[in-house]
Structures are given as structure tokens and as C-alpha cells.
N, C-alpha and C positions, 0 to 999 in steps of 0.2 A: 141054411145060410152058408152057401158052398163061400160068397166074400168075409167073412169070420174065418173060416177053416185054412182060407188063403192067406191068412195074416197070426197061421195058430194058434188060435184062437178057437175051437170045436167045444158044440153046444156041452160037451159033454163037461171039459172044463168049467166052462161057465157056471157051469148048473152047481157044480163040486163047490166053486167060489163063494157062490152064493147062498149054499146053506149053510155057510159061517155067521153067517146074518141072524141075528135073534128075529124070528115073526119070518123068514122066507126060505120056506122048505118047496122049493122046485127040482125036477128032473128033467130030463134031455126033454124028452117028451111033451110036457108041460111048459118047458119054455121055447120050444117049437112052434108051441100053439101060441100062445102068447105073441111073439114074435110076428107068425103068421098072418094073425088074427089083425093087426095095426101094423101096416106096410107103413107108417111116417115116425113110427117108433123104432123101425127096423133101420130105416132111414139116417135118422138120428144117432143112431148104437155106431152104423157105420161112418157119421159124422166123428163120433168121438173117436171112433179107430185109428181115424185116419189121426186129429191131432194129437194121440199118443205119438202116432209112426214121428209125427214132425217134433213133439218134443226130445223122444228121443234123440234125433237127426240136430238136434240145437237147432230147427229154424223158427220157430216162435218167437214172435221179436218181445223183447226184455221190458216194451210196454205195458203189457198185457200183467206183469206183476208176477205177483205169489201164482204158483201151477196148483198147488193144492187147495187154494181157495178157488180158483178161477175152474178146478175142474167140479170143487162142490158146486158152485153157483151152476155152471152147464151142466151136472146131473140132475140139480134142481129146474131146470129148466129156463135157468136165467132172470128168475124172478127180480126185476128190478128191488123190490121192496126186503127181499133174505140177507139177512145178516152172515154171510156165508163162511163165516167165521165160528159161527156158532153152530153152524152142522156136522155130522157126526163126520168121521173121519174112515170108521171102517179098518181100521188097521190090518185086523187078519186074512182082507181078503185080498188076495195074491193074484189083483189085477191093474193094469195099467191105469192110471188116475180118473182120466175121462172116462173111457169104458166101465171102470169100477162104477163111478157115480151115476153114470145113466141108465147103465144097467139094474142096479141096485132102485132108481126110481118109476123105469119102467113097470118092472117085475112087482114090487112093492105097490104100486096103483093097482096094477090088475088082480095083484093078488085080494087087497081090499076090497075091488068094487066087485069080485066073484068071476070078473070077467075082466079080456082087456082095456085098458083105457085108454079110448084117443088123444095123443097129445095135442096143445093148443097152440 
């Protein structure tokens, strides 16, 4: 994922972030594959990148509300019906909000289903 690397972001980090996670022990490797394996989840990962970059930047307009619920709800996948208040927060993991969260549900699906999972 040379657009991750581009934004420094490199699997290798990721990987690091993410076995802070209780239940998600991934490596470079493994979430290459992953990654790989479901090109609209890759998709997506690079969605939320981009609106860290913008949060960052303050251009996310101020409707859109709370960023740490709004980035749970988009790692959740935007489930109209999640309480997105009541998902975990992930505190130790030392990544940008959106990225943290979809990341974290990617990996976490495919890790479950043994394989990746296409998102819907």
C-alpha cells in the first residue's frame, strides 16, 4: 500500500498499532494479505486517511459533530442502527481516529472469519 506509506503511515506501523488490540495479533505480512485480498476495504482504509488529513487541516465542517464518535460510527461501517457512543475507543492505539477505527474493523472481521471480509 505504497498510498499509506505516502501519508506515513507503512504496514509496518499499522501492524505495531494494532496488536495493542486485545483478540488482533497481525504482522506486516498478514495484513498485506488482508489488505490485498479485499481491494474496497483498501479502499475504504484510504477513505479514512484522507479524512484524518482533513481533520487535521480543520476542514471537516463542525456539522458532522463529535470526530470520535463520527470516526467510531465510519470504522463501524456506518451502521445506521450502532450506538456509536457506546464502542470501544481503543485508546492505546497511536493512530489517526478514522484510520484507527476502520482499520481496527477490517482486520478484526477477517481475522474472525479466518479470512478477509468483503465490506458491504
Amino acid at each position: 500500500m505504497d498510498r499509506l506509506k505516502e501519508r506515513h503511515l507503512p504496514l509496518e506501523k499499522l501492524a505495531a498499532e494494532l496488536s495493542k488490540v486485545k483478540g488482533i495479533n497481525v504482522d506486516e505480512k498478514s495484513l498485506a494479505a488482508i489488505l490485498k485480498n479485499n481491494p474496497v476495504a483498501s479502499a475504504y482504509l484510504l477513505a479514512a486517511a484522507k479524512l484524518d488529513d482533513d481533520f487535521k487541516k480543520n476542514l471537516l465542517p463542525h456539522e458532522l459533530g463529535d470526530i470520535d464518535e463520527l470516526s467510531k460510527c465510519f470504522g463501524s461501517l456506518a451502521h445506521s442502527k450502532i450506538d456509536c457512543s457506546k464502542m470501544p475507543s481503543y485508546d492505546s492505539v497511536d493512530l489517526p481516529p478514522f484510520l484507527k477505527n476502520v482499520l481496527i474493523k477490517i482486520v478484526s472481521d477477517a481475522l474472525s472469519e479466518g479470512k478477509p471480509k468483503r465490506l458491504k
